[in-house]
N, C-alpha and C positions, 0 to 999 in steps of 0.2 A: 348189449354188453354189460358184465356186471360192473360194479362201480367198488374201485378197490378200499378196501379195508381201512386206509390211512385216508380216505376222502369222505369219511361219515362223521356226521358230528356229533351222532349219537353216541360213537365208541369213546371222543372224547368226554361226552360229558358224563359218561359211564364211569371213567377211570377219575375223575374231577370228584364227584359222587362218594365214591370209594373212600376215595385218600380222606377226603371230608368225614367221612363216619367211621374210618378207623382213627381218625383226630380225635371227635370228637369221643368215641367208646374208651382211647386210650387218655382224655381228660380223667372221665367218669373211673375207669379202675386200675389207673397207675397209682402206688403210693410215694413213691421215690420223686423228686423234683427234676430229674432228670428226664425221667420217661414223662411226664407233663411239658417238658421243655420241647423234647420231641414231637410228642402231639399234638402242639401247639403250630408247630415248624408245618404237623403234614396237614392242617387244617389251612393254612396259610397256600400250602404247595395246590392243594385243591381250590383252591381260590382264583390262584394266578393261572392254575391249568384252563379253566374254566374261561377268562380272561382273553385266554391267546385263541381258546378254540371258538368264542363267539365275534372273535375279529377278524378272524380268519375265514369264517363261515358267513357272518352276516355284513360285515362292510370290512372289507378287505382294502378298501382304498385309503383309508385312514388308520391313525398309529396308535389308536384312545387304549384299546387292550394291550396292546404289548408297554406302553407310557404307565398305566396303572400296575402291570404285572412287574415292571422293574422296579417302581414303587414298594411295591409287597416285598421282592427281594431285599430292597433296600432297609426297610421296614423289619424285616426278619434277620436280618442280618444284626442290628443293632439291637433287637431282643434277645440275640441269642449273647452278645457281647454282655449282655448290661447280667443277666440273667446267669452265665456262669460265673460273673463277679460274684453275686449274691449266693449263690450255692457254694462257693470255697470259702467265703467269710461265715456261712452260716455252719458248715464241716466244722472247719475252724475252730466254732465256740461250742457245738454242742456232740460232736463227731457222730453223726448223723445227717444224712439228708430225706429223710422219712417226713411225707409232707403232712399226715396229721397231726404227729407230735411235735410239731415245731409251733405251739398255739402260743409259749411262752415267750413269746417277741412281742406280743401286746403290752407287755410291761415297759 
């Protein structure tokens, strides 16, 4: 009998995979601080997918993936708080959020 589709762990770490290197490609060519905020978020989300599907998979008896993976949430949660402070204050003074040109906060 085949083995259904939501019991592979391969599909998870396919999709974990994924989210990770459209994270990390939308670091590389977002210019806005918004769309880095976000791909920050999906590199994090690939993270903790990754997280639940090797605890679930490889020791299911213990709770170490899903303890770290609330972590992450917790963790991204307060990046994302602290992170659109910084992007309204930086609006704010320069009306822009275009992340090359913002070099002038070195001053």
């Amino acid at each position: 009998m085949a083995t259904p589709i939501y019991n592979n762990l391969y599909l998870f770490l396919f999709v974990g995979l994924f989210l990770l290197a459209c994270g990390i490609l939308g670091l590389l060519y977002r210019r806005t601080l918004i769309g880095m905020l976000i791909s920050i978020e999906l590199v994090m989300n690939g993270a903790g997918l990754n997280f639940v599907a090797f605890n679930r998979f490889a020791s299911p008896d213990n709770a170490y993936g899903l303890a770290f993976t609330i972590f992450i949430m917790g963790i991204a949660a307060a990046e994302a708080a602290i992170a659109l402070g910084i992007i309204i204050l930086i609006f704010k003074r320069y009306r822009h959020i275009e992340g090359r040109d913002i070099k002038e906060m070195k001053d």
